[in-house]
C-alpha positions as CSV (number, residue, x, y, z in Angstrom):
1,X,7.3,10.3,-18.5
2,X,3.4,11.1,-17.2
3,X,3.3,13.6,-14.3
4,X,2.4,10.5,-12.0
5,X,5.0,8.2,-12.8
6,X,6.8,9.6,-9.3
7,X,4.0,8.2,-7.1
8,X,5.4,4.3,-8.7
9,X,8.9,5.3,-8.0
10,X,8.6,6.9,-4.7
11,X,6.3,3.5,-4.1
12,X,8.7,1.2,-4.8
13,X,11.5,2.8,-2.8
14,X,9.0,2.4,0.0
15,X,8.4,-1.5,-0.3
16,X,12.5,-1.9,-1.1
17,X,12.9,0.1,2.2
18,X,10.1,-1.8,4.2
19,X,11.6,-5.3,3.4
20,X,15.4,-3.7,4.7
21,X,14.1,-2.3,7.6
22,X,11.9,-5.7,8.6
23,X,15.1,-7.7,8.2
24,X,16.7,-5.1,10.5
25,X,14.1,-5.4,13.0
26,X,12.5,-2.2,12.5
27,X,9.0,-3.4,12.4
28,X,7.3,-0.2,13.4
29,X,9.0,1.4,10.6
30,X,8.9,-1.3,8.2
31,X,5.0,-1.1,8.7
32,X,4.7,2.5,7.6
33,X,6.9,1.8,4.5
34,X,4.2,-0.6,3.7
35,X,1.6,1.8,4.3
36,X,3.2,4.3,2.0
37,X,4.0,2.2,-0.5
38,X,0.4,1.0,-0.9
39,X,-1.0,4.6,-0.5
40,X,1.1,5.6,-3.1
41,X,0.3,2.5,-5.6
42,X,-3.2,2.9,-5.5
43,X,-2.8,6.6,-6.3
44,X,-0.7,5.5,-9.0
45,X,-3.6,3.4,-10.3
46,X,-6.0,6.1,-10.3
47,X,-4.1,8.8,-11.3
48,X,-2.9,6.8,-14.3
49,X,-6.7,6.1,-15.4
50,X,-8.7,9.0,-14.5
51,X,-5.5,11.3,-14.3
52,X,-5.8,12.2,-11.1
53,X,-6.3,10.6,-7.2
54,X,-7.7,11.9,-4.4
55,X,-6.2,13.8,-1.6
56,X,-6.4,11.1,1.2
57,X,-4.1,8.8,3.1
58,X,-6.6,6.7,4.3
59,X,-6.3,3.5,2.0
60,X,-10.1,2.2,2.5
61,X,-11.1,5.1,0.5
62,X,-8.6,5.0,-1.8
63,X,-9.7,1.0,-2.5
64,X,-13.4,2.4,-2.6
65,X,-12.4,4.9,-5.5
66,X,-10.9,1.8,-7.2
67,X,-13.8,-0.6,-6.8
68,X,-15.0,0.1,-10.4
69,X,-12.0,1.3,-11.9
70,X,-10.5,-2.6,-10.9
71,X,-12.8,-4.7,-9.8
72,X,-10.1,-7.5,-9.0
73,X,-8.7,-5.1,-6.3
74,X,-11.3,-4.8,-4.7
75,X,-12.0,-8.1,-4.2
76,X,-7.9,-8.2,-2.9
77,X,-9.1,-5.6,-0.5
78,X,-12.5,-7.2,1.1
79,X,-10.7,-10.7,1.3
80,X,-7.6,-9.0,3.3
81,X,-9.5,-6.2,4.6
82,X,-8.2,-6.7,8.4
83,X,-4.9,-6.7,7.0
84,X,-5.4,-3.7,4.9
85,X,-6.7,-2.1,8.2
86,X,-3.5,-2.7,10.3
87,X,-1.7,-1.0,7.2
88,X,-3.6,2.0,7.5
89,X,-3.0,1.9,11.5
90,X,0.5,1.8,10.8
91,X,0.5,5.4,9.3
92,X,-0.5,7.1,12.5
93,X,0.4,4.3,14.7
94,X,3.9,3.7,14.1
95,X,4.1,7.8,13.7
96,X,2.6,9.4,17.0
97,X,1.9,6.5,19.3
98,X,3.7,4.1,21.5
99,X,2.8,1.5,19.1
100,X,5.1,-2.0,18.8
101,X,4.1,-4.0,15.6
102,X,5.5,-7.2,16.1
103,X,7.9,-9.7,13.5
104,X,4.8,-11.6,12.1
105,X,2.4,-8.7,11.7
106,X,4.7,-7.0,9.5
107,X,5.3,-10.2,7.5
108,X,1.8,-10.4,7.2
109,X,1.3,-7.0,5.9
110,X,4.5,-7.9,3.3
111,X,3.0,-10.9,1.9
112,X,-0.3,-9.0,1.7
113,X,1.4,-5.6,-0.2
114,X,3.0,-8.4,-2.6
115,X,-0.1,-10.1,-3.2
116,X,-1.7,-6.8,-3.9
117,X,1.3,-5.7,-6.2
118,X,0.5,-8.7,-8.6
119,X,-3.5,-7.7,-8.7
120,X,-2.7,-3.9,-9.2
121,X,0.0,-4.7,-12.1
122,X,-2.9,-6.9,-13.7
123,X,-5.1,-3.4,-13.2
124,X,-2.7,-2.0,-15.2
125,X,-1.9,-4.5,-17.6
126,X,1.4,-5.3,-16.7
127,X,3.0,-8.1,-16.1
């Protein structure tokens, strides 16, 4: 198994735990899961092609480093860019500051992270 592979698994226990935790009504935690989960999936990406990722939780650079590497993403990310943005918030947000993410934001931010699942396994060439 390739040094990296923990970055998937660790991903997908994020997104299982984010869709738990929005049915529970943790939506403040269910938005960081996201945020996590897609951090670590596009780390996955790169350190799967070039072997390595940056050191960076902010996911706008880690969609710039992909721009080339997948150029499909990046499209994902410019059409869905605001979206993308209030996952990044949620990593500090949710984390140090009174903030409260409401039902349908968090939904949102699901569909989004499953649409972006589909482009990123085509990056791959999974199915």
């Amino acid at each position: 198994m390739p040094e990296y592979e923990f970055l998937r698994k660790n991903a997908d226990s994020f997104y299982r735990n984010a869709k738990q935790l929005l049915e529970q009504g943790e939506y403040n935690l269910a938005a960081f899961n996201l945020e996590q989960a897609m951090q670590l999936m596009l780390k996955y990406l790169l350190a799967s092609r070039l072997g390595e990722f940056p050191r960076t939780h902010s996911l706008r650079r880690l969609f710039r480093e992909i721009k080339d590497l997948c150029p499909r993403l990046w499209e994902f990310y410019e059409d869905n860019a605001s979206v993308v943005g209030n996952v990044e918030s949620a990593y500090i947000a949710s984390r140090y500051y009174p903030v409260d993410f409401q039902e349908v934001e968090v939904r949102e931010m699901l569909s989004a992270y499953e649409e972006f699942l589909e482009v990123l396994r085509g990056c791959l060439g999974n199915p």
